[in-house]
Steps between C-alpha positions, in 0.01 A plus 500: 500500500467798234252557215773256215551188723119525610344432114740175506301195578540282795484225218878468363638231285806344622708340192744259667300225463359492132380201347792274303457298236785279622470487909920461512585765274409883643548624184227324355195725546177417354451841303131425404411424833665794638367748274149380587555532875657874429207576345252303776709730751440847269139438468470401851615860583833400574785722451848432690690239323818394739806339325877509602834447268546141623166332440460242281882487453474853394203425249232662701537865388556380177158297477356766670593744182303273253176424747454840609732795359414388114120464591409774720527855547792606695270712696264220610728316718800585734805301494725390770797306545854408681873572516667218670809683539630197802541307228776648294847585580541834387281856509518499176350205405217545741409841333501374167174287644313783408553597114469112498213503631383769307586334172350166619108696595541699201430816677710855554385514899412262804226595727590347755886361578640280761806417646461152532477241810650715733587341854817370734801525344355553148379870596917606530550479117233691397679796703830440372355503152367831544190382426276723652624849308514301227089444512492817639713673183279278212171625721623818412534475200182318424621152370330398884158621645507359839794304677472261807580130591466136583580354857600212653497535830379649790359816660840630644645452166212715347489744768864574434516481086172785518715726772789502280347522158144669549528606139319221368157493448360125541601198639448124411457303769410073587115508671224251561284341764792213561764748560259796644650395836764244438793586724779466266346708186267734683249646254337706706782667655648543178166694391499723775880618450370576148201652616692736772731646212241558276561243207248295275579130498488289244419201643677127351425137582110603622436101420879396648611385117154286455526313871189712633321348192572152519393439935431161602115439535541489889697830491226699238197368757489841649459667146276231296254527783456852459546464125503169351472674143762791547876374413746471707693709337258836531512486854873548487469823302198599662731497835751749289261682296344647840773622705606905527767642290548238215551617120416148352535133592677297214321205393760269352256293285650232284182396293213694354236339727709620830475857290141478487422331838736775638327794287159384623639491821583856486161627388341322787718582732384640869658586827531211716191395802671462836354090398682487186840649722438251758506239232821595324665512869356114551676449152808615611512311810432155320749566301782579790363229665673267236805701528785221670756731676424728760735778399404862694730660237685667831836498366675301764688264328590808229739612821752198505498387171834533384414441118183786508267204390163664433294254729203650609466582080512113469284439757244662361570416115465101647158584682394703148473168345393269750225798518436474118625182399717675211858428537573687164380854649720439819791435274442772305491786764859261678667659235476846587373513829791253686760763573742595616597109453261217433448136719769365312798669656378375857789337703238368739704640783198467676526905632135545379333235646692543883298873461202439340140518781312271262717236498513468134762257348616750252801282420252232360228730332819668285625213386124418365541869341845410315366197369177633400568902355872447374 
Protein backbone atom coordinates (compact mmCIF):
# COMPACT_ATOMS: atom_id res chain seq x y z
CA UNK A 1 0.00 0.00 0.00
CA UNK A 2 2.07 3.33 -0.81
CA UNK A 3 2.91 6.36 1.36
CA UNK A 4 -1.08 8.37 0.07
CA UNK A 5 -3.46 5.40 0.79
CA UNK A 6 -1.37 4.62 4.08
CA UNK A 7 -2.27 8.27 5.99
CA UNK A 8 -6.10 7.27 5.17
CA UNK A 9 -7.74 5.87 8.22
CA UNK A 10 -9.08 2.45 8.60
CA UNK A 11 -12.11 4.50 10.06
CA UNK A 12 -14.31 5.54 6.84
CA UNK A 13 -17.77 6.87 6.84
CA UNK A 14 -20.12 5.13 4.66
CA UNK A 15 -23.16 7.60 3.61
CA UNK A 16 -25.87 5.24 2.32
CA UNK A 17 -27.52 5.03 5.30
CA UNK A 18 -27.92 8.65 6.82
CA UNK A 19 -30.40 9.46 9.25
CA UNK A 20 -34.09 10.64 7.66
CA UNK A 21 -36.33 12.71 9.04
CA UNK A 22 -39.15 10.82 7.31
CA UNK A 23 -38.12 6.86 7.42
CA UNK A 24 -40.19 6.40 3.77
CA UNK A 25 -38.79 9.21 2.01
CA UNK A 26 -34.72 8.82 1.15
CA UNK A 27 -34.61 12.16 0.37
CA UNK A 28 -35.37 13.27 3.67
CA UNK A 29 -32.01 13.56 5.45
CA UNK A 30 -31.74 14.94 8.81
CA UNK A 31 -29.05 17.73 7.93
CA UNK A 32 -28.40 18.68 11.65
CA UNK A 33 -27.86 15.32 12.58
CA UNK A 34 -25.64 14.62 9.78
CA UNK A 35 -23.49 17.50 10.07
CA UNK A 36 -22.84 16.56 13.70
CA UNK A 37 -21.86 12.97 12.86
CA UNK A 38 -19.43 14.50 9.91
CA UNK A 39 -17.93 16.35 12.34
CA UNK A 40 -17.92 13.33 15.26
CA UNK A 41 -16.16 11.36 12.25
CA UNK A 42 -13.46 14.49 11.48
CA UNK A 43 -12.56 14.85 15.02
CA UNK A 44 -12.43 11.23 15.52
CA UNK A 45 -9.55 11.25 12.92
CA UNK A 46 -11.64 10.10 10.28
CA UNK A 47 -11.02 10.97 6.80
CA UNK A 48 -12.61 8.77 3.82
CA UNK A 49 -16.12 9.72 3.30
CA UNK A 50 -17.79 6.97 0.72
CA UNK A 51 -20.92 8.09 -1.28
CA UNK A 52 -22.16 6.92 -4.78
CA UNK A 53 -24.60 8.84 -7.46
CA UNK A 54 -27.62 6.73 -6.44
CA UNK A 55 -27.84 7.08 -2.67
CA UNK A 56 -30.47 8.59 -1.11
CA UNK A 57 -32.29 8.79 -4.49
CA UNK A 58 -29.38 10.70 -5.68
CA UNK A 59 -29.40 13.12 -2.53
CA UNK A 60 -26.37 11.72 -0.89
CA UNK A 61 -23.62 13.70 -2.70
CA UNK A 62 -25.70 16.49 -2.52
CA UNK A 63 -26.10 16.40 1.43
CA UNK A 64 -22.75 15.49 1.53
CA UNK A 65 -21.79 19.12 -0.16
CA UNK A 66 -23.56 21.05 2.71
CA UNK A 67 -22.25 18.66 5.83
CA UNK A 68 -18.82 18.47 4.76
CA UNK A 69 -17.57 20.44 1.50
CA UNK A 70 -19.15 23.95 2.96
CA UNK A 71 -17.64 23.19 6.51
CA UNK A 72 -14.32 21.80 6.06
CA UNK A 73 -11.22 22.20 4.30
CA UNK A 74 -11.03 20.42 1.10
CA UNK A 75 -7.73 19.18 2.18
CA UNK A 76 -8.91 17.55 5.43
CA UNK A 77 -10.93 14.86 4.03
CA UNK A 78 -10.87 12.64 0.83
CA UNK A 79 -13.90 12.03 -1.11
CA UNK A 80 -15.13 9.02 -2.83
CA UNK A 81 -17.96 7.94 -4.73
CA UNK A 82 -19.80 5.76 -7.65
CA UNK A 83 -20.70 5.57 -11.34
CA UNK A 84 -23.43 3.14 -11.77
CA UNK A 85 -23.03 3.04 -15.35
CA UNK A 86 -25.48 -0.70 -15.43
CA UNK A 87 -28.01 1.42 -14.84
CA UNK A 88 -28.38 3.63 -17.85
CA UNK A 89 -28.91 2.87 -21.39
CA UNK A 90 -26.44 4.78 -23.11
CA UNK A 91 -22.39 5.69 -22.62
CA UNK A 92 -23.28 8.81 -22.60
CA UNK A 93 -25.46 9.08 -19.94
CA UNK A 94 -23.28 7.02 -17.70
CA UNK A 95 -20.33 9.54 -18.22
CA UNK A 96 -22.27 12.44 -17.52
CA UNK A 97 -22.40 10.70 -13.75
CA UNK A 98 -19.38 12.40 -13.20
CA UNK A 99 -19.71 16.35 -13.87
CA UNK A 100 -22.98 15.42 -11.96
CA UNK A 101 -21.42 14.32 -9.44
CA UNK A 102 -19.06 16.92 -9.40
CA UNK A 103 -21.68 19.63 -9.30
CA UNK A 104 -23.67 17.74 -6.62
CA UNK A 105 -20.08 17.52 -3.93
CA UNK A 106 -19.26 20.89 -4.97
CA UNK A 107 -15.77 20.00 -5.76
CA UNK A 108 -13.41 20.24 -9.19
CA UNK A 109 -11.82 16.48 -8.43
CA UNK A 110 -12.78 12.99 -6.80
CA UNK A 111 -10.23 11.19 -4.84
CA UNK A 112 -11.31 8.29 -5.15
CA UNK A 113 -13.95 6.98 -8.11
CA UNK A 114 -15.81 3.83 -8.60
CA UNK A 115 -17.45 2.04 -11.10
CA UNK A 116 -20.25 0.89 -9.30
CA UNK A 117 -21.65 -2.74 -8.18
CA UNK A 118 -19.82 -4.54 -10.57
CA UNK A 119 -20.69 -8.41 -10.89
CA UNK A 120 -22.57 -11.17 -13.34
CA UNK A 121 -24.00 -9.77 -16.09
CA UNK A 122 -23.81 -6.15 -14.80
CA UNK A 123 -19.83 -6.10 -15.32
CA UNK A 124 -20.58 -6.35 -19.56
CA UNK A 125 -21.93 -2.73 -19.71
CA UNK A 126 -19.39 -1.11 -18.03
CA UNK A 127 -17.06 -2.44 -21.01
CA UNK A 128 -19.28 -1.54 -23.67
CA UNK A 129 -19.52 1.92 -22.18
CA UNK A 130 -15.96 2.38 -22.39
CA UNK A 131 -15.87 2.98 -19.04
CA UNK A 132 -12.61 2.19 -18.03
CA UNK A 133 -10.56 4.85 -20.51
CA UNK A 134 -13.03 6.98 -19.65
CA UNK A 135 -11.77 6.96 -15.71
CA UNK A 136 -8.62 6.41 -17.04
CA UNK A 137 -8.79 9.78 -19.52
CA UNK A 138 -10.51 12.14 -16.42
CA UNK A 139 -7.49 10.50 -14.10
CA UNK A 140 -5.45 12.07 -16.49
CA UNK A 141 -6.56 14.89 -16.53
CA UNK A 142 -7.00 15.35 -12.84
CA UNK A 143 -10.87 15.67 -12.41
CA UNK A 144 -10.10 11.81 -10.65
CA UNK A 145 -7.24 10.90 -8.14
CA UNK A 146 -7.67 7.27 -7.81
CA UNK A 147 -10.17 4.90 -9.74
CA UNK A 148 -11.37 1.35 -8.65
CA UNK A 149 -14.71 -0.49 -7.87
CA UNK A 150 -17.54 -2.18 -6.09
CA UNK A 151 -18.26 -6.04 -6.39
CA UNK A 152 -20.82 -8.29 -6.18
CA UNK A 153 -19.68 -11.39 -6.48
CA UNK A 154 -17.15 -13.75 -6.17
CA UNK A 155 -13.40 -14.44 -6.30
CA UNK A 156 -13.34 -15.70 -10.01
CA UNK A 157 -15.20 -12.67 -10.93
CA UNK A 158 -12.49 -10.49 -9.15
CA UNK A 159 -9.65 -12.48 -10.21
CA UNK A 160 -10.69 -11.86 -13.79
CA UNK A 161 -11.95 -7.92 -13.63
CA UNK A 162 -8.05 -7.20 -11.86
CA UNK A 163 -6.30 -9.38 -14.91
CA UNK A 164 -8.04 -7.41 -17.41
CA UNK A 165 -8.06 -3.96 -15.93
CA UNK A 166 -4.96 -3.82 -13.44
CA UNK A 167 -5.06 -0.09 -13.94
CA UNK A 168 -7.06 0.61 -11.05
CA UNK A 169 -5.81 1.28 -7.89
CA UNK A 170 -8.40 0.04 -5.07
CA UNK A 171 -11.11 -2.12 -4.79
CA UNK A 172 -14.40 -2.16 -2.69
CA UNK A 173 -15.26 -5.23 -1.63
CA UNK A 174 -18.40 -7.07 0.93
CA UNK A 175 -16.29 -8.50 4.29
CA UNK A 176 -17.15 -9.55 7.80
CA UNK A 177 -16.99 -12.38 10.28
CA UNK A 178 -20.56 -13.84 8.81
CA UNK A 179 -19.36 -13.95 5.34
CA UNK A 180 -15.40 -14.48 6.20
CA UNK A 181 -16.12 -18.08 5.10
CA UNK A 182 -19.61 -18.26 3.81
CA UNK A 183 -19.53 -20.37 0.68
CA UNK A 184 -21.58 -18.35 -1.58
CA UNK A 185 -19.90 -14.72 -0.88
CA UNK A 186 -16.43 -15.77 0.15
CA UNK A 187 -14.71 -12.88 1.94
CA UNK A 188 -11.71 -14.28 2.44
CA UNK A 189 -11.06 -15.52 -0.90
CA UNK A 190 -12.10 -12.38 -2.25
CA UNK A 191 -9.27 -10.66 0.02
CA UNK A 192 -6.64 -12.77 -1.05
CA UNK A 193 -7.33 -12.20 -4.96
CA UNK A 194 -6.99 -8.53 -3.91
CA UNK A 195 -4.12 -9.11 -1.90
CA UNK A 196 -2.19 -11.27 -4.78
CA UNK A 197 -2.60 -8.25 -7.33
CA UNK A 198 -1.57 -5.79 -5.10
CA UNK A 199 -4.80 -3.63 -4.41
CA UNK A 200 -6.08 -1.82 -1.15
CA UNK A 201 -9.65 -2.76 -0.31
CA UNK A 202 -12.08 -0.80 0.83
CA UNK A 203 -13.99 -2.88 2.73
CA UNK A 204 -18.37 -2.47 2.78
CA UNK A 205 -21.02 -4.12 4.94
CA UNK A 206 -18.18 -4.83 7.97
CA UNK A 207 -21.59 -5.01 10.27
CA UNK A 208 -23.72 -6.91 7.19
CA UNK A 209 -26.15 -3.56 6.88
CA UNK A 210 -26.67 -3.45 10.93
CA UNK A 211 -27.49 -7.52 11.28
CA UNK A 212 -24.00 -8.11 13.13
CA UNK A 213 -25.34 -5.41 15.57
CA UNK A 214 -28.64 -6.49 16.37
CA UNK A 215 -27.65 -10.79 17.35
CA UNK A 216 -30.06 -12.58 19.33
CA UNK A 217 -28.89 -12.86 23.07
CA UNK A 218 -28.20 -16.66 22.53
CA UNK A 219 -26.16 -15.87 19.36
CA UNK A 220 -23.92 -12.69 21.15
CA UNK A 221 -23.17 -15.33 24.31
CA UNK A 222 -19.77 -15.92 22.90
CA UNK A 223 -19.03 -12.06 22.76
CA UNK A 224 -20.94 -10.63 26.04
CA UNK A 225 -18.97 -13.16 27.99
CA UNK A 226 -15.82 -11.87 26.94
CA UNK A 227 -17.25 -8.36 26.87
CA UNK A 228 -20.53 -7.74 28.32
CA UNK A 229 -19.77 -3.84 28.04
CA UNK A 230 -18.22 -3.72 24.42
CA UNK A 231 -21.11 -3.40 21.59
CA UNK A 232 -21.89 -5.62 19.37
CA UNK A 233 -21.27 -3.62 16.83
CA UNK A 234 -17.24 -2.95 17.60
CA UNK A 235 -16.54 -6.42 17.36
CA UNK A 236 -17.71 -6.38 13.78
CA UNK A 237 -15.26 -3.65 12.82
CA UNK A 238 -12.72 -4.80 15.05
CA UNK A 239 -12.89 -8.18 12.78
CA UNK A 240 -12.29 -5.66 9.57
CA UNK A 241 -10.21 -3.10 11.09
CA UNK A 242 -7.43 -5.94 11.70
CA UNK A 243 -6.99 -7.77 8.60
CA UNK A 244 -3.83 -7.09 5.93
CA UNK A 245 -4.24 -4.85 3.03
CA UNK A 246 -7.43 -2.77 3.85
CA UNK A 247 -7.57 1.16 3.11
CA UNK A 248 -10.66 1.77 5.43
CA UNK A 249 -13.78 -0.05 6.60
CA UNK A 250 -17.01 2.12 6.00
CA UNK A 251 -19.10 2.51 8.92
CA UNK A 252 -22.58 3.23 7.62
CA UNK A 253 -23.89 4.93 10.82
CA UNK A 254 -27.40 6.26 10.70
CA UNK A 255 -27.48 8.19 14.13
CA UNK A 256 -24.95 10.24 16.00
CA UNK A 257 -24.69 7.80 18.95
CA UNK A 258 -23.69 4.79 16.37
CA UNK A 259 -21.00 7.72 15.20
CA UNK A 260 -19.71 7.99 18.56
CA UNK A 261 -20.02 4.35 19.78
CA UNK A 262 -18.27 3.57 16.42
CA UNK A 263 -15.50 6.44 16.88
CA UNK A 264 -14.78 5.17 20.38
CA UNK A 265 -14.64 1.96 18.98
CA UNK A 266 -11.92 2.93 16.75
CA UNK A 267 -9.66 4.52 19.35
CA UNK A 268 -9.84 1.39 21.37
CA UNK A 269 -9.46 -0.77 18.92
CA UNK A 270 -6.84 -3.92 19.19
CA UNK A 271 -5.94 -6.96 17.21
CA UNK A 272 -8.05 -9.79 18.02
CA UNK A 273 -6.93 -12.80 21.10
CA UNK A 274 -7.13 -16.24 19.53
CA UNK A 275 -10.36 -16.19 22.63
CA UNK A 276 -12.02 -13.28 21.20
CA UNK A 277 -11.59 -15.26 17.38
CA UNK A 278 -12.87 -18.33 18.84
CA UNK A 279 -15.84 -16.39 20.03
CA UNK A 280 -16.79 -14.63 16.82
CA UNK A 281 -16.45 -18.26 15.07
CA UNK A 282 -19.09 -19.63 17.96
CA UNK A 283 -21.15 -16.49 16.78
CA UNK A 284 -21.16 -17.45 13.44
CA UNK A 285 -22.09 -20.93 13.96
CA UNK A 286 -25.26 -20.00 16.12
CA UNK A 287 -26.22 -18.06 13.70
CA UNK A 288 -26.00 -20.82 10.65
CA UNK A 289 -27.38 -23.01 12.94
CA UNK A 290 -30.79 -21.14 12.49
CA UNK A 291 -30.25 -21.08 8.87
CA UNK A 292 -33.46 -23.57 7.36
CA UNK A 293 -32.07 -24.85 3.98
CA UNK A 294 -29.12 -26.76 3.57
CA UNK A 295 -27.94 -25.22 0.33
CA UNK A 296 -23.89 -26.14 -0.43
CA UNK A 297 -24.11 -23.33 -3.04
CA UNK A 298 -22.60 -26.23 -5.60
CA UNK A 299 -24.36 -25.12 -8.56
CA UNK A 300 -26.18 -28.26 -9.45
CA UNK A 301 -29.45 -27.29 -10.07
CA UNK A 302 -27.82 -23.96 -12.03
CA UNK A 303 -27.04 -26.92 -14.85
CA UNK A 304 -30.72 -27.86 -15.86
CA UNK A 305 -32.52 -24.95 -15.19
CA UNK A 306 -33.92 -23.94 -18.29
CA UNK A 307 -35.02 -20.34 -17.05
CA UNK A 308 -31.18 -19.53 -15.38
CA UNK A 309 -33.05 -19.07 -11.97
CA UNK A 310 -30.38 -17.83 -9.57
CA UNK A 311 -31.10 -20.54 -6.79
CA UNK A 312 -28.27 -21.05 -4.80
CA UNK A 313 -28.45 -16.77 -4.60
CA UNK A 314 -31.95 -17.43 -3.07
CA UNK A 315 -30.95 -19.95 -1.00
CA UNK A 316 -28.80 -18.07 0.72
CA UNK A 317 -30.79 -14.58 0.65
CA UNK A 318 -33.77 -16.98 2.56
CA UNK A 319 -31.14 -18.34 5.21
CA UNK A 320 -29.79 -14.37 5.51
CA UNK A 321 -32.97 -13.69 7.24
CA UNK A 322 -33.91 -16.61 9.04
CA UNK A 323 -30.12 -15.90 10.26
CA UNK A 324 -31.02 -12.23 11.16
CA UNK A 325 -34.57 -12.11 11.43
CA UNK A 326 -34.67 -9.01 8.88
CA UNK A 327 -36.71 -9.74 5.92
CA UNK A 328 -36.22 -6.06 4.66
CA UNK A 329 -32.26 -6.56 4.18
CA UNK A 330 -32.92 -9.92 2.27
CA UNK A 331 -35.27 -8.06 0.02
CA UNK A 332 -33.13 -5.47 -0.49
CA UNK A 333 -29.95 -7.31 -1.75
CA UNK A 334 -33.09 -9.82 -4.09
CA UNK A 335 -33.06 -6.96 -6.13
CA UNK A 336 -29.73 -6.92 -7.41
CA UNK A 337 -28.27 -10.01 -6.49
CA UNK A 338 -31.18 -12.58 -8.20
CA UNK A 339 -29.79 -12.78 -11.70
CA UNK A 340 -29.69 -13.80 -14.35
CA UNK A 341 -33.63 -14.37 -13.56
CA UNK A 342 -35.26 -14.29 -10.17
CA UNK A 343 -37.68 -17.28 -8.30
CA UNK A 344 -40.45 -15.96 -10.07
CA UNK A 345 -39.84 -17.20 -13.56
CA UNK A 346 -39.53 -20.90 -12.13
CA UNK A 347 -41.66 -23.43 -14.17
CA UNK A 348 -41.12 -25.93 -11.38
CA UNK A 349 -40.05 -28.43 -13.97
CA UNK A 350 -38.63 -30.04 -11.19
CA UNK A 351 -34.89 -30.33 -13.20
CA UNK A 352 -33.26 -28.84 -10.02
CA UNK A 353 -34.51 -30.82 -7.47
CA UNK A 354 -33.99 -34.52 -9.60
CA UNK A 355 -29.98 -33.10 -9.32
CA UNK A 356 -29.66 -31.54 -6.28
CA UNK A 357 -27.30 -34.02 -3.24
CA UNK A 358 -29.10 -32.17 -0.45
CA UNK A 359 -32.32 -32.94 -1.30
CA UNK A 360 -33.56 -29.48 -1.09
CA UNK A 361 -37.16 -28.76 -2.35
CA UNK A 362 -36.08 -25.81 -4.32
CA UNK A 363 -39.45 -25.75 -6.08
CA UNK A 364 -41.09 -24.91 -2.64
CA UNK A 365 -38.36 -22.57 -1.05
CA UNK A 366 -38.76 -20.25 -4.52
CA UNK A 367 -42.08 -19.93 -4.39
CA UNK A 368 -41.55 -18.61 -0.56
CA UNK A 369 -38.90 -16.19 -2.39
CA UNK A 370 -41.59 -14.81 -5.04
CA UNK A 371 -44.00 -14.23 -2.48
CA UNK A 372 -41.73 -12.74 -0.06
CA UNK A 373 -38.87 -10.39 -2.29
CA UNK A 374 -41.20 -9.51 -5.36
Amino acid sequence: MNDEFARIAKFGFGCMRLPLTDPKDQTSIDMPQFEQMVDAFLEAGGTYFDTAFLYHDGVSETALNKALVQRHPRESYVLATKNPASAFKTPEEAKACLDTSLERLGVDYIDFYLLHNLGAERTQKFEDFGMWDFLLQKKAEGVIRHIGFSLHDGPEALEQLLSAHPQVDFVQLQVNYLDWDDPLTQSRALMEVAARHGKPVVIMEPVRGGRLAELSEDAAAPLRALDAQASLASWAYRFCWNLPNVLTVLSGASTLEQMRQNAQAFHENRPLSDAERAALDAVVGKLRAVSSIPCTNCGYCLKGCPQQVAIPVIMMLLNLEAMTGNAAFSKHNYQWQATPAKASACIECGACERVCPQGIAIVEHLREAAEKYE
